[in-house]
N, C-alpha and C positions, 0 to 999 in steps of 0.2 A: 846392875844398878849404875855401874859408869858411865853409859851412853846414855840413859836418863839425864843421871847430872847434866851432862854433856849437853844435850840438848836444851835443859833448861838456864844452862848459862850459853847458849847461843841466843836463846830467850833475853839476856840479861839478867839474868841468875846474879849475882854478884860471890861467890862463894866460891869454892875451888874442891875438886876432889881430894876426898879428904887421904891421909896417909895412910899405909895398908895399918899400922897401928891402930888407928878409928875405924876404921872398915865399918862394921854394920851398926853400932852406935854412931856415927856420923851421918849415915845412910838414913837411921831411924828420927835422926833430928831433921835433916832436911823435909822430911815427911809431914812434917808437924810444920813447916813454915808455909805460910799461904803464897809468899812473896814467891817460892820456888814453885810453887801452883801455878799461878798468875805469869810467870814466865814461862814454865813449860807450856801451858797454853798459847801463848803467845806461838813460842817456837814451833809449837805444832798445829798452830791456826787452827787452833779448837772452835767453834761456834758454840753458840749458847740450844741449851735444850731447851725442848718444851718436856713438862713438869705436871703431873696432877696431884694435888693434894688429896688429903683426907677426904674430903667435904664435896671434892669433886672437881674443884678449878683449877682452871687453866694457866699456866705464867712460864715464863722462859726463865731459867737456871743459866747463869756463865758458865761455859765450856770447862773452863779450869775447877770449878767450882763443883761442879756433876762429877770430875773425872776424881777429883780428889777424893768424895764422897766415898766413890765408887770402889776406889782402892783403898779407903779406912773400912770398908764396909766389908770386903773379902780379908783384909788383914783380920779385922776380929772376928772372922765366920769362919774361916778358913785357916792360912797362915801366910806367914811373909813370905815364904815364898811363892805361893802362890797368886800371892797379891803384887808379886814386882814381875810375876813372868806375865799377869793380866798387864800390866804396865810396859813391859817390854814390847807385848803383842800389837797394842796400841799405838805407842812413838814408832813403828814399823813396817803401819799399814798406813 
């Protein structure tokens, strides 16, 4: 999760890795902040997706915004860690 950070404050993250005392509670708040999205996108010149709804249509998703999804969505289906090594795989390729 530190190279994440990392990345997202080369992004402009504004926050700093937290101390090994916060470890995965600090980890788990940065998660929840979009602004850390919105950077790590940034850093990793995410592009925006295209998206189908329910109904069928079409529309483009921000990058930061799909990816975020993407890993709340393995976090609750799966687990954390499985949700931060899909994120690691990501900021790596």
């Amino acid at each position: 999760m530190e190279n994440i950070i990392k990345k997202a404050i080369e992004g402009g993250f504004a926050k700093h890795l937290p101390n090994i005392e916060d470890g995965l509670t600090a980890y788990r708040r940065y998660v929840l902040d979009s602004n850390f999205w919105e950077c790590l996108g940034k850093a990793c010149k995410w592009e925006g997706k295209e998206i189908i709804d329910t109904d069928g249509d079409t529309g483009i998703m921000s990058g930061w915004l799909y990816y975020a999804m993407e890993f709340h969505n393995k976090n609750l289906t799966e687990n954390w860690y499985k949700a931060v090594k899909y994120l690691e795989d990501l900021i790596t390729n």
